[in-house]
C-alpha positions in Angstrom: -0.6 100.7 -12.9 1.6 98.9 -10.9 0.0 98.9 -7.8 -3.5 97.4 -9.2 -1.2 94.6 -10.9 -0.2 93.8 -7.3 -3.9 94.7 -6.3 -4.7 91.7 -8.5 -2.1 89.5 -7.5 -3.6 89.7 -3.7 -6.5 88.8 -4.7 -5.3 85.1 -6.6 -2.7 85.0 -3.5 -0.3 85.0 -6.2 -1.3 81.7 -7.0 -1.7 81.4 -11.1 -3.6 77.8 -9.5 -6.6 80.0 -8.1 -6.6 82.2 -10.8 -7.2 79.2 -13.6 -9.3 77.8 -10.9 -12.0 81.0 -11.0 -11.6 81.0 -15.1 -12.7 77.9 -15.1 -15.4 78.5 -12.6 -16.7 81.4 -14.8 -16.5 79.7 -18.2 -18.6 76.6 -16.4 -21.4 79.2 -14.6 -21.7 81.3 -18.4 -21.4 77.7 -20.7 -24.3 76.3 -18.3 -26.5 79.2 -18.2 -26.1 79.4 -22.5 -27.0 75.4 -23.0 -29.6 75.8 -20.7 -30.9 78.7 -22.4 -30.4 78.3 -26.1 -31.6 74.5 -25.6 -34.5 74.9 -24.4 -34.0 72.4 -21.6 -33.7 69.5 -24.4 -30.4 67.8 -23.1 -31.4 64.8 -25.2 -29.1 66.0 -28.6 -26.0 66.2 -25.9 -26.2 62.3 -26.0 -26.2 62.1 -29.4 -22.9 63.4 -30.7 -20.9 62.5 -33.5 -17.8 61.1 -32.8 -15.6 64.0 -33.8 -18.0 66.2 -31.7 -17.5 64.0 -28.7 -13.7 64.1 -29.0 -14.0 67.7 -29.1 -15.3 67.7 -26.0 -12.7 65.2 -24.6 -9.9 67.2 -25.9 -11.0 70.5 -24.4 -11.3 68.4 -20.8 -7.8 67.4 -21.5 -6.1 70.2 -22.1 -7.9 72.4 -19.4 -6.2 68.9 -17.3 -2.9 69.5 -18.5 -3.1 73.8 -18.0 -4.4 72.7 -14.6 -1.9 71.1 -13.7 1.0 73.1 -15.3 -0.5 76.2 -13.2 -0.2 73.3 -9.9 3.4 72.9 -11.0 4.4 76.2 -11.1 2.8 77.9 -7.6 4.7 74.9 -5.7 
């Protein structure tokens, strides 16, 4: 158990940076692939959001920001 942990660890470099890095990479590749689906390729009612649907959006991009840069912080 121990030895795929470090297995693991390798593979981010030990960096928690890289890891949250690839999360994020996934979670953008799999949120993409779901508007583009489930939309049908109508991007229009992504313009029109509501005001509390927008800051939604604006907190999420905030707080990936500040894990971001807490991971940054912490492989120094």
């Amino acid at each position: 158990m121990i030895s795929i942990w470090n297995e693991m660890k390798a593979w981010f470099r030990d960096s928690l940076t890289i890891l949250w890095a690839r999360i994020q990479y996934v979670i953008g590749i799999v949120g993409a692939g779901l508007i583009a689906v489930f939309s049908d390729y109508d991007f229009t009612q992504l313009s029109t959001m509501d005001v509390q649907s927008a800051f939604k959006v604006l907190a999420f991009a905030a707080l990936a920001g500040v894990i971001t840069e807490a991971c940054r912080r912490r492989t120094l």
